[in-house]
N, C-alpha and C positions, 0 to 999 in steps of 0.2 A: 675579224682575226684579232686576237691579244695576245698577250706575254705577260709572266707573270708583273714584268714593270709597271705594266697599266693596268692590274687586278686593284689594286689600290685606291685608284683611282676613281674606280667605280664606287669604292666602300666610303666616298665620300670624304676622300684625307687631298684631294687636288685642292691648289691655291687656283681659283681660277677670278675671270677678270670683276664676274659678277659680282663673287664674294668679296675679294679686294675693294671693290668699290663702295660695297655695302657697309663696309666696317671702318671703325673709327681709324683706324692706319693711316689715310689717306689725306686726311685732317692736320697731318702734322708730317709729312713729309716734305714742307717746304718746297710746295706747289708754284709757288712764284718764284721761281729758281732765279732771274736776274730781272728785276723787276728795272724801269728805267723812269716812269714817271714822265717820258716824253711826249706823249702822245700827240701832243696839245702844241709841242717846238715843230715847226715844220722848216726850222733853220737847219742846213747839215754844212759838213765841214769839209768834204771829200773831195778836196782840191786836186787828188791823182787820178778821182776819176776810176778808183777801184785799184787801181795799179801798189803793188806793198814795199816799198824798198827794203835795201839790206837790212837799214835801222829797225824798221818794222815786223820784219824778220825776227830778228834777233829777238825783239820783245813781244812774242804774239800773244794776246788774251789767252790766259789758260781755258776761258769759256768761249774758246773760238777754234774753227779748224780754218787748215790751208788745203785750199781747191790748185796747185797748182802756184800761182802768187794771187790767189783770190780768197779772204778773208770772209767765212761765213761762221755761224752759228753752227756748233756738233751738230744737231738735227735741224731737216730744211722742212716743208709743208707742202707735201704735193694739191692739186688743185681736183683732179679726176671727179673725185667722187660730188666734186659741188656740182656739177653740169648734170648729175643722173646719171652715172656710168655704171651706175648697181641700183639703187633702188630711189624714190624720193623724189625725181625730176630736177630740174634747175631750180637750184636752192634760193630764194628770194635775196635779195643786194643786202638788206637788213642785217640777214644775219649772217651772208658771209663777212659784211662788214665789222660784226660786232667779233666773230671768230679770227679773225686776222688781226683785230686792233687786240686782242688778247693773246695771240699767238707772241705778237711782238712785244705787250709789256710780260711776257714772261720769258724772254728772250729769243727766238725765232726772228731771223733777221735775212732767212734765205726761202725764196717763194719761189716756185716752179709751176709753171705753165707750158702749155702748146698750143700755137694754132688751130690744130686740127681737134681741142678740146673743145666739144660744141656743135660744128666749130664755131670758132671767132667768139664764143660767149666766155670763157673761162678767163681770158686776154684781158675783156672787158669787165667782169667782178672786180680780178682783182687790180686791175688800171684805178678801181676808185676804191678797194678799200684801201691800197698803203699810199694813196698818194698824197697824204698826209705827211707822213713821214719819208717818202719818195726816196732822200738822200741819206737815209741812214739804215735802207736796206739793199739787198740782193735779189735783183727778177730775172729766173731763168726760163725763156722759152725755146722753143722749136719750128724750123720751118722743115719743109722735106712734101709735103704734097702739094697737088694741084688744089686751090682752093678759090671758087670763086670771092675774092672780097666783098661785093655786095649782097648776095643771097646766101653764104656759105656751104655752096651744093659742093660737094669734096669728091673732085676726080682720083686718080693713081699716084704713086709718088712721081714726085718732079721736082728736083736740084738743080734744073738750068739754071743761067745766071741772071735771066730774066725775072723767073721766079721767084727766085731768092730777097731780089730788092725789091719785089713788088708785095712777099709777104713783110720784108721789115718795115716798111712803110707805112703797112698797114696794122703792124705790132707797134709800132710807138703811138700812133692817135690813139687803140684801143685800149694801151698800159698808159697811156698819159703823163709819158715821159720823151726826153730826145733822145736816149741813149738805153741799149740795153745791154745788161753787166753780164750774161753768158747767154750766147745763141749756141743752142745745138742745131745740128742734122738730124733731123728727127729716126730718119732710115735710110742707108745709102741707095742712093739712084744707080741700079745697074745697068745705065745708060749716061749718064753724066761721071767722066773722069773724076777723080775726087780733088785734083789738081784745077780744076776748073771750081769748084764749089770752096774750096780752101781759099783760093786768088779773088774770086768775090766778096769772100767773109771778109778778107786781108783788108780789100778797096774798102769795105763798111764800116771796118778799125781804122781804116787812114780817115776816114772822115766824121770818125767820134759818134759812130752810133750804135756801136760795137765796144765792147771792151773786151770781150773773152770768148773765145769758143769752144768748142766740144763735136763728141760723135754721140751717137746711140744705137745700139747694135752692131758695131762694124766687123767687119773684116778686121783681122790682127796686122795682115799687109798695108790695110787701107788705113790703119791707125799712122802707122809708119810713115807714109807716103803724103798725107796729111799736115801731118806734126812737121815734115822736112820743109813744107810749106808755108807756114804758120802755125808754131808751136799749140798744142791742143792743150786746154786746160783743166777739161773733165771728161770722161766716156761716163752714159750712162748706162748701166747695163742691168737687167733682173738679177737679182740676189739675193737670198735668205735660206734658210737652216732647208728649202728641201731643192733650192736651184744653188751648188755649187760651185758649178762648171769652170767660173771667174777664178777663182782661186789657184786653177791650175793652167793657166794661159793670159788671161785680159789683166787680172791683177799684177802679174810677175812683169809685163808688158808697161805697164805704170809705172810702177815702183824705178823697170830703167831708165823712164823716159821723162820723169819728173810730173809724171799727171794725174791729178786728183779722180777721185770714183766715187759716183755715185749712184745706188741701188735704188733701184726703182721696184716699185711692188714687194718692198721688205716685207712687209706683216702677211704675203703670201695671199692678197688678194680677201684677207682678213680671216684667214683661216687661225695664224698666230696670237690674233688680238681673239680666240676664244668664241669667234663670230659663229661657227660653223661646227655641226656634229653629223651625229649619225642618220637623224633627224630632219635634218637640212634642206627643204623642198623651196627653186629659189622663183622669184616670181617671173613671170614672163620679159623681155627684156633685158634682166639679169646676164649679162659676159658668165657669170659663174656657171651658167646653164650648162657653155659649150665647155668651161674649164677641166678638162681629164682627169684633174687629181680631185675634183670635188662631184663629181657623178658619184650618186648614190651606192655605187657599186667601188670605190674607189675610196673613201669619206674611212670607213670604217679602218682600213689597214694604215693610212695615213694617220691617221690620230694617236698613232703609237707615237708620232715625233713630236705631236702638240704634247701628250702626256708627260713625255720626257723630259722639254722642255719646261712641264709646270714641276716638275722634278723638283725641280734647278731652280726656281721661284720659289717652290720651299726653304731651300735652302740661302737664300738673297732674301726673303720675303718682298717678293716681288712680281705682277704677273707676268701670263708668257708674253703679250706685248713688249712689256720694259723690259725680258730678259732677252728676247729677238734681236731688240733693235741693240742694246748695250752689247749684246755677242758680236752684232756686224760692227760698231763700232770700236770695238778690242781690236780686231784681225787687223787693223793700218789704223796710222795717226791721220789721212789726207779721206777717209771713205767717209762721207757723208748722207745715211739711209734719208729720204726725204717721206716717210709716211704719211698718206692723206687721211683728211679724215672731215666731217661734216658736225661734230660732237665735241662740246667745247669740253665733256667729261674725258672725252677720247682723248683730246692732245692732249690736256693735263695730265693725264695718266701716261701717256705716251713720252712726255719729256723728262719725267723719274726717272729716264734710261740714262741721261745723263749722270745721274748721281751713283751708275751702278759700275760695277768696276769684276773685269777678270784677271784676276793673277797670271804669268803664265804658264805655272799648273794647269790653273782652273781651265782656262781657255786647252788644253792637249787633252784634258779631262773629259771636256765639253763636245769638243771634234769628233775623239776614237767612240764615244758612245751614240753620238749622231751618225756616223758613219756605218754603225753597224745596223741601223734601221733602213728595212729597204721600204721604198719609196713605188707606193701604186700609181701609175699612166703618166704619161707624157709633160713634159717640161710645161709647154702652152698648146693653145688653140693649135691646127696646123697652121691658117693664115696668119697667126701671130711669128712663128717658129721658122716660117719659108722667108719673111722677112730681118732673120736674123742670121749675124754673121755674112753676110754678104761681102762679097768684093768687088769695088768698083771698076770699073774695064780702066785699063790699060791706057793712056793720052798719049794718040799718034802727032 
């Protein structure tokens, strides 16, 4: 199905990621956006331990956002895709290390992981490639399943509070640190009070191995109930130009509560980065197999909003990647998209999002025209979708 929007498109007038990349533009986009030259200091100075006072407040890095009072880089570096979670297998230490030591001198300073990535292998990539620079960045992971730590054979989710300290235990040897700067919940246990899983995080912050926590996926009550427990510092939630949902409940729910967001699977599972067409047959293994909106049957009506989007990159010269992620990053000063990516061309190109900018015109502009594109099959997987939004039972 098309519209005359995406007749265009076809005639060969799209900015897309290939052609952007192929052409001299890219050469002079000041690629190295904050270069630091540290690589090689493995001295840091972060005597609070992540914590940002008033003063600090007051004066935050223009090339920095606040998670809450947690100071990270505008864009973080999801880990996902290095373990083989689409194509390519667990990417050899080599080059995630040479990818991560390149993320950070070009400023990425905020790293996201999970447990359950692997599992236990992702924890451990990247335990050795920033630990280099260990103190002058931000490692966010995840507990929330049963996981054995010696084989990583991965039961159901499990928030006891057993658990809980027996996956951070096993998160600091693997990340090769004493301390980690945001633990999420990875999915709420609907069997574990979240007042119980909140009072454990609390014990792991009183004893410095914790500095910040978060939810991911929750319940709107269970955010609440949470936060009154130990103030919450990030939700992570799915977010980009075709999952909006956040914007009319988990966002407004932030904004009152003082809590930083972060969207997870921004670039739409790589449909946005221009990954993906009509064409698209994914290989065995591949998540994108079971994904609803990329079934070959699905691919074609959906491409009206990747079109749209490269629209909009004509008009920035910029691809739909950089225009995705700089859209989610327009909607709030505190949202931080964390996009993965295995391709040192990828992040580069993916941190130009930084340098792009919506008016808020542009951004009302942007909205009512996305808005009017409907959107072919289901948000996720079904067992990704049953575990979201959940609400933790009730603490007798």
């Amino acid at each position: 199905m098309e519209n005359s929007d995406s007749n265009s498109f076809q005639n060969g007038n799209s900015f897309s990621r290939r052609k952007f990349l192929s052409s001299s533009t890219i050469a002079g986009v000041g690629l190295s956006l904050n270069p630091f030259s540290m690589w090689a200091n493995t001295k840091g100075n972060d005597t609070s331990q992540g914590k940002i006072n008033k003063s600090q407040q007051q004066n935050l890095d223009p090339d920095k956002r606040r998670l809450g009072n947690l100071e990270v880089s505008p864009l973080g570096l999801g880990a996902l895709s290095l373990v083989g979670f689409y194509t390519g297998g667990v990417r050899d230490q080599y080059k995630v290390n040479k990818l991560y030591r390149e993320a950070y001198d070009n400023g990425v300073t905020f790293f996201d992981t999970a447990e359950v990535y692997g599992p236990l292998i992702s924890e451990r990539q990247i335990g050795e490639a920033v630990e280099p620079v260990r103190k002058d960045v931000k490692i966010a992971t995840k507990f929330g399943f049963d996981i054995n730590p010696e084989t990583g054979e991965r039961g159901g989710l499990d928030s006891n509070p057993k658990t809980i300290r027996r996956a951070v235990e096993g998160m600091l040897k693997r990340l090769r640190t004493d301390y980690i700067d945001l633990l999420y919940q990875h999915r709420v246990d609907p069997n574990v009070p979240i007042e119980d899983v909140a009072g454990t995080v609390q014990d792991l912050m009183k004893e410095g191995k914790v500095l910040h926590w978060g939810l991911s996926e929750p319940g709107l009550n269970t955010i609440r109930r949470a936060h009154a427990v130990e103030p919450l510092t990030a939700i992570q939630n799915e977010y980009s130009p075709w999952t909006r949902n956040p914007e009319s409940d988990v966002l407004p729910l932030c904004e009152e509560l003082g809590i930083g967001f972060v969207p997870w699977c921004p670039l739409g599972y790589g449909f946005f980065a221009d990954a993906i067409n009509e064409n698209t047959r994914f290989s065995e293994g591949d998540f994108r197999t079971i994904l609803p909106r990329t079934t070959p049957e699905n691919i074609p009506q959906n491409l009206q909003i990747l079109h749209y989007i490269e629209e909009w990159g004509l008009r920035k010269n910029a691809t739909p990647a950089q225009i995705t992620l700089a859209w989610l990053q327009a909607q709030k000063p505190w949202i931080v998209p964390i996009p993965g990516t295995s391709n040192s061309v990828h992040l580069r190109e993916n941190l130009r999002a930084n340098e792009i900018s919506f008016s808020k015109e542009e951004l009302k502009e942007f909205d009512l025209g996305l808005s009017k594109i409907e959107i072919a099959g289901a948000q996720n997987a079904e067992p990704v979708m049953a575990a979201m939004g959940v609400e933790a039972p009730i603490k007798k």
